[in-house]
Residue frames relative to the residue before (quaternion, step in Angstrom):
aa qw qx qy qz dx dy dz
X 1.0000 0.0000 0.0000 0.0000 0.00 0.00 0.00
X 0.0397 0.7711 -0.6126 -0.1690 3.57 -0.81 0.75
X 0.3170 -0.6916 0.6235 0.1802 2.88 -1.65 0.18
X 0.7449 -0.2863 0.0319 0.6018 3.81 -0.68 1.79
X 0.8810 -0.1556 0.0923 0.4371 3.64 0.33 1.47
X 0.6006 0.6178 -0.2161 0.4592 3.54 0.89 -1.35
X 0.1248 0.7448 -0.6389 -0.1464 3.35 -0.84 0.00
X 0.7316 -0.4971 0.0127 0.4664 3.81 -1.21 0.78
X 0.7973 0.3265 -0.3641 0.3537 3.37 0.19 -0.90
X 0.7595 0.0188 -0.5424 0.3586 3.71 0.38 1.18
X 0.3654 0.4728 -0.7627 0.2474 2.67 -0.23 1.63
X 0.5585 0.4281 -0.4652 0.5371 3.53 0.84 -0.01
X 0.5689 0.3760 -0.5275 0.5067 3.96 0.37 0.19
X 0.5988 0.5428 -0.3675 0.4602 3.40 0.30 -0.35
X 0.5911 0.3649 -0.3762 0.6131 3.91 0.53 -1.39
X 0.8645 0.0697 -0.3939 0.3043 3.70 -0.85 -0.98
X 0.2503 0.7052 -0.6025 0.2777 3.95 0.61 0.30
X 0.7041 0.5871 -0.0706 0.3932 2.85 0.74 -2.01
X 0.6209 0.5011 -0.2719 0.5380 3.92 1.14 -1.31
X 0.6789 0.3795 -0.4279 0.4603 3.85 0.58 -1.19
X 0.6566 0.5556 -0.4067 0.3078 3.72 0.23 -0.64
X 0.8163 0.2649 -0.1790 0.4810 3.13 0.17 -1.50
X 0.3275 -0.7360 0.5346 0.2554 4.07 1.14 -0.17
X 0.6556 -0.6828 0.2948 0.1308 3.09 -1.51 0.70
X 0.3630 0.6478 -0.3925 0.5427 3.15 1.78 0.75
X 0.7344 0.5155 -0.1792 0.4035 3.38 1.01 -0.97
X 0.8085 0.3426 -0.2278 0.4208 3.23 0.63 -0.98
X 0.5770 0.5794 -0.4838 0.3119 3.22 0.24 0.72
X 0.7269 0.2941 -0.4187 0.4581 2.88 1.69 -0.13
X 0.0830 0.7917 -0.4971 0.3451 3.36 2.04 0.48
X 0.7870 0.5058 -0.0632 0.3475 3.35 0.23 -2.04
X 0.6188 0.4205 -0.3261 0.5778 3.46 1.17 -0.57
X 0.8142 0.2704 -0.3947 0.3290 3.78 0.43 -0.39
X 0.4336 0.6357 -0.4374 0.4654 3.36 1.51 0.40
X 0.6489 0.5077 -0.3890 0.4121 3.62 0.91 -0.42
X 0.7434 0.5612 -0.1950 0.3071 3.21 1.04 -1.44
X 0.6006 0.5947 -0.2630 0.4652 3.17 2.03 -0.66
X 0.6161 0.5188 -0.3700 0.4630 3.31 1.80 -0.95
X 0.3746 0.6371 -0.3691 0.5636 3.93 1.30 -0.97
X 0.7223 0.4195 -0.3376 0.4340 3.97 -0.50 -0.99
X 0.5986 0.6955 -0.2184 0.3321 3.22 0.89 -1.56
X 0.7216 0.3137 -0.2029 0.5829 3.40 0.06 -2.06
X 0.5932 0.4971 -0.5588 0.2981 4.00 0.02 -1.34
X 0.8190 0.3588 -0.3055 0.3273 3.65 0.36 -1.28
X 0.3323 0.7246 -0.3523 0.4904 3.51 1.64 -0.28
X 0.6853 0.4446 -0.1438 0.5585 3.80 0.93 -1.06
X 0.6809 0.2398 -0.3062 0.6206 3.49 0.07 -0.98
X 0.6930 0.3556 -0.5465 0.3075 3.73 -0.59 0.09
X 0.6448 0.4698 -0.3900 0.4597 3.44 1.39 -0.91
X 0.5109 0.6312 -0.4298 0.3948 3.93 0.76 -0.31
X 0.8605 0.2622 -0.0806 0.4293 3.02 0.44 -1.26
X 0.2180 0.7320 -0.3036 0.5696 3.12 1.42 0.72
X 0.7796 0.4222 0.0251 0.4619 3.16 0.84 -1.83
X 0.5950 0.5559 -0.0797 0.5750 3.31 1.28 -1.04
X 0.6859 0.2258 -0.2046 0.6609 3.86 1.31 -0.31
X 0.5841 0.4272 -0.4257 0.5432 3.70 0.90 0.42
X 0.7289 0.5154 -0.2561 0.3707 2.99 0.86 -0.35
X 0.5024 0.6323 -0.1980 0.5554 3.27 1.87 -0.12
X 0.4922 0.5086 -0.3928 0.5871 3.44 1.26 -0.75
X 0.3679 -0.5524 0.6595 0.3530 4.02 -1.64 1.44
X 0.6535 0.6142 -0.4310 0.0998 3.37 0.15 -1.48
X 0.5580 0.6577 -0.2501 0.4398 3.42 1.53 -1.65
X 0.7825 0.3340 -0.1965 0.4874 3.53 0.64 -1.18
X 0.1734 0.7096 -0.6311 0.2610 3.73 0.67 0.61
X 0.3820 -0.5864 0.6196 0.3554 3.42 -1.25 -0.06
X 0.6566 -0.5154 0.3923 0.3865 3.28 -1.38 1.13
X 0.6129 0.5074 -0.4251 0.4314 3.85 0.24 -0.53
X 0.6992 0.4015 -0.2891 0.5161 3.88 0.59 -1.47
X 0.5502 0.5056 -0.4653 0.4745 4.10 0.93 -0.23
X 0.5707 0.5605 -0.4045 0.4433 3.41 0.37 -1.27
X 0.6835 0.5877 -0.3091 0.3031 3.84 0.18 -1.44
X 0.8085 0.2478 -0.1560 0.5105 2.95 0.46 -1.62
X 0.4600 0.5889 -0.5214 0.4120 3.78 0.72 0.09
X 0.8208 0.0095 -0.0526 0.5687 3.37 1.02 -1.02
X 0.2331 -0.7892 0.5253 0.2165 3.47 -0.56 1.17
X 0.6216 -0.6124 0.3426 0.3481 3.44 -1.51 0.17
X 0.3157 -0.8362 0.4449 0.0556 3.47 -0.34 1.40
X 0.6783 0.5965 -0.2167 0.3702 3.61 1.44 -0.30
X 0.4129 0.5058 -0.5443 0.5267 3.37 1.44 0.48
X 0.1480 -0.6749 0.6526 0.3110 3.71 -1.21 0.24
X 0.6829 -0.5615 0.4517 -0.1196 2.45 -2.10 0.60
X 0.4553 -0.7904 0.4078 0.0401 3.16 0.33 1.78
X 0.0415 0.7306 -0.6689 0.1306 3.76 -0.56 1.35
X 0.4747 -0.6298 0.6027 0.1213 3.67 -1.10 0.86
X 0.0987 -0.8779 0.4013 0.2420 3.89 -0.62 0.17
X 0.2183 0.5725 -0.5140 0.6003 2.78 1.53 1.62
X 0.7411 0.4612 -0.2451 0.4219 3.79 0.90 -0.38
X 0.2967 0.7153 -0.4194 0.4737 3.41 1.81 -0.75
X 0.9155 0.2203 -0.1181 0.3151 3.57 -0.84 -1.06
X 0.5356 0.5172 -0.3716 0.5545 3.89 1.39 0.20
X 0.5912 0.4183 -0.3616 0.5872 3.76 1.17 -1.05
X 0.5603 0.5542 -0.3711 0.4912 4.03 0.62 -0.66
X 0.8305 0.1826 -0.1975 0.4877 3.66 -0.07 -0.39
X 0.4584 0.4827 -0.4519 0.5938 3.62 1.11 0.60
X 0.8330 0.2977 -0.2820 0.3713 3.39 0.37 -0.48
X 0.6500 0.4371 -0.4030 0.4733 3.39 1.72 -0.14
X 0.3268 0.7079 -0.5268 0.3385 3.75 1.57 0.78
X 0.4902 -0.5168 0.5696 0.4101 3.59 -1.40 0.44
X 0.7024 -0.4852 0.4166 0.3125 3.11 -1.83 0.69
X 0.5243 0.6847 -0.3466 0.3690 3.65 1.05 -0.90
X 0.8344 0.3295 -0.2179 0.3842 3.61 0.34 -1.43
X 0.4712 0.6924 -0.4839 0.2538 3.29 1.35 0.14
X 0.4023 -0.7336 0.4632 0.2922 3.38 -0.61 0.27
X 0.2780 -0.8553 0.3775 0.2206 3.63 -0.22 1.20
X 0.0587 -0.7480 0.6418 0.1587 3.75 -0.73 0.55
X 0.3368 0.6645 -0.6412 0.1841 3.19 -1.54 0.63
């Protein structure tokens, strides 16, 4: 298992690297401002995910009812579809175009 690259034994060179330097007077509070920074961390980790939520939640579309999602995810495909036969032979030479000249939308 590694951790950002590290695997265990140096991270344990690293932890007691870290212990001979800073000696054992120090790190304990060492250890308290590493928590409080991790604490700071998640809290703001939360309020961004809240509020996150709180503007997703504002979107109508999001709040559709699962049925009206379903719909527009899939429209109805079972009505047919009315072609002119003045249109027949333009949709014909569009489709016998190379992919290239199509113009691409997206």
């Amino acid at each position: 298992m590694d951790f950002l690259g590290i695997g265990p034994l140096e991270l344990l060179l690293v932890i007691v690297v870290f212990l001979l330097v800073m000696g054992p007077d120090k790190v304990p509070g060492m250890a308290k401002k590493i928590g409080a920074l991790v604490g700071q961390a998640r809290q703001a980790v939360t309020e961004a995910k809240d509020a996150m939520i709180v503007e997703v939640d504002d979107i109508p579309s999001w709040n559709a009812a699962p049925e009206a999602k379903k719909e527009a995810a899939s429209p109805d495909v079972s009505t047919p579809v009315q072609v002119s036969a003045e249109a027949v032979p333009a949709l014909a030479a569009i489709a016998a175009e190379p992919h290239a000249n199509r113009p691409m939308h997206g």
